[in-house]
N, C-alpha and C positions, 0 to 999 in steps of 0.2 A: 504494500500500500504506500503512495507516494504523499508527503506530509503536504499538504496544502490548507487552506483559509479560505472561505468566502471570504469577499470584503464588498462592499457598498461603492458603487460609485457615482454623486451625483449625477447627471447629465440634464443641464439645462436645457428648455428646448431655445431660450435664443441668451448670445452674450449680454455681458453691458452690470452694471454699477450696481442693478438690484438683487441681485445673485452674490455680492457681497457677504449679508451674515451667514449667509448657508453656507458658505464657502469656509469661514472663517470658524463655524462651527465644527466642520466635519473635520478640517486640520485639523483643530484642537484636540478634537476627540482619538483620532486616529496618534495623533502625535503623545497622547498620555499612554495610549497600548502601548506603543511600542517606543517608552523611554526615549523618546526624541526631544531634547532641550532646547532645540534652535527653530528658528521660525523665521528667516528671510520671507519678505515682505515687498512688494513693489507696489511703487505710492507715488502716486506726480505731487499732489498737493500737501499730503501727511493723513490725510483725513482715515487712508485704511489702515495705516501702524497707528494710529488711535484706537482703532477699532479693533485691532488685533491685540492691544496691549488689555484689553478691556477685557479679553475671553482666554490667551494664554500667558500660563504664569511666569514659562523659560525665558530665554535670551530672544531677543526680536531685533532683525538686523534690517531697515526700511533701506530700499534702492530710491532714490529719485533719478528723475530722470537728469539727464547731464549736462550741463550749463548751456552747453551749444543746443539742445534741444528747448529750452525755455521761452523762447522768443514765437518759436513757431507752434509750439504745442500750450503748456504753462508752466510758471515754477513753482516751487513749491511755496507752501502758505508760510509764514513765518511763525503764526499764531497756532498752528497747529503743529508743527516739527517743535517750538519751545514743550508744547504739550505732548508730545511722544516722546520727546527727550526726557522730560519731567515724569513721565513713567516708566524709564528705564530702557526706551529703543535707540540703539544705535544708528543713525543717519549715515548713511555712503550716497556720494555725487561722485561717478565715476566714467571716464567713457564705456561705453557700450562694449559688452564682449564681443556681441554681434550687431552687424550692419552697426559699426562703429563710425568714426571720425574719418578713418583712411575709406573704408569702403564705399560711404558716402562719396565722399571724391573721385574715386574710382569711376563709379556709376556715374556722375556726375557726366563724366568723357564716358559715357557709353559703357564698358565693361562691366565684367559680373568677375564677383571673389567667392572664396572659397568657402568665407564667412556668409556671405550672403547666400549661398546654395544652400549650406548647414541652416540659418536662419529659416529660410522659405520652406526649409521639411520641416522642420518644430511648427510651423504653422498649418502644416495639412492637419495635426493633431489639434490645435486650437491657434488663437493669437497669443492667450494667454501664456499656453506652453512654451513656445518661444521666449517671450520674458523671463517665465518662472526661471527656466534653463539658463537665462542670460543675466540676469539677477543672482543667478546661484555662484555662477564663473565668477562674478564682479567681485561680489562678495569674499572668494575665496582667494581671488587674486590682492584684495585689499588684507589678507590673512585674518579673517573676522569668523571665521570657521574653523571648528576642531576637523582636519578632514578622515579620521579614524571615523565618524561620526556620521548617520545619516540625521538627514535636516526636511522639513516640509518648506517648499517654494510653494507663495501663494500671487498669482498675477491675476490681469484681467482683460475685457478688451473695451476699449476706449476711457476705462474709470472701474474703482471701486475693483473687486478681484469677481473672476468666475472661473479660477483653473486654481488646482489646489495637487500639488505631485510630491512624494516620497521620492528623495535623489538622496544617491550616493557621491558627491560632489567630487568634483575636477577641478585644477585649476585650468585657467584660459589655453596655456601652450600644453596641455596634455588633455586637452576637452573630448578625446573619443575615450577617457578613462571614467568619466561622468554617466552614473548608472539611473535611468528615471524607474525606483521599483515599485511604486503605484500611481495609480492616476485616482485622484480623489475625488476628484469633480472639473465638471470641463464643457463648455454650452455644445449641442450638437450640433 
């Protein structure tokens, strides 16, 4: 008999901001089974590492998005990163693991990278999955990860989280070592 688990897995039927506490519930949940203390977070404004500091008790590591993104998308709020901070979240502004700083320019003159191939399959599985994944790299590259350690990534698409993954984290230059071992929820 081969040792297995059911497990639960959300599936929204569309993305987006309101799929938030569900999202942030079932990490939590899952993340108490299985003695996981970390909880990377992707957050433009701070509003979901508030939200996430609200429901888990571990280390929560918030990604904003990266300075050069701010202009065209948003930055993050001030009054809510002082308030994630003020509950114990660690804040990272980092370039992007994927479809980064360089790749953007790349594209920019037409061309497609290596990172951006990798990027656009994490998106067949969601928007979110992508971030989460790129979130998790950031994170590990800024060494804010035990990496003996699995961690829940929680992202979303366009706001607020709706993709919630069990990773066994990678840093950026060894990123095909990066294991996603559940999918927790994720819009369909």
């Amino acid at each position: 008999m081969h040792d297995a688990e059911t497990l639960s897995c959300l599936a929204f039927a569309e993305g987006g901001a309101h799929n938030t506490e569900a999202t942030l519930r079932i990490a939590a949940e899952r993340a108490a089974a299985l003695d996981i203390d970390t909880m990377v977070v992707a957050t433009s404004t701070g509003r979901t590492a508030v939200s996430a500091a609200e429901l888990f008790d571990g280390a929560i590591i918030a990604v904003t998005l990266s300075a050069g993104h701010w202009e065209r998308y948003c930055p993050p709020d001030p009054e809510l990163i002082v308030q994630a901070q003020a509950a114990g979240v660690r804040v990272l502004t980092a370039t992007h693991a994927l479809m980064g700083a360089i790749d953007t320019a790349v594209q920019g003159l037409g061309g497609v990278t290596a990172a951006e191939i990798m990027a656009r399959t994490y998106y067949t599985i969601s928007q979110g999955a992508k971030v989460a994944v790129e979130c998790a790299l950031m994170a590990a590259d800024a060494g804010l990860l035990d990496m003996q350690r699995e961690i829940v990534s929680i992202a979303g698409t366009g706001g607020g989280a709706d993709t919630a993954l069990v990773i066994a984290p990678a840093f950026t230059n060894t990123c095909f070592d990066l294991r996603i071992r559940e999918i927790l929820a994720k819009p369909r």
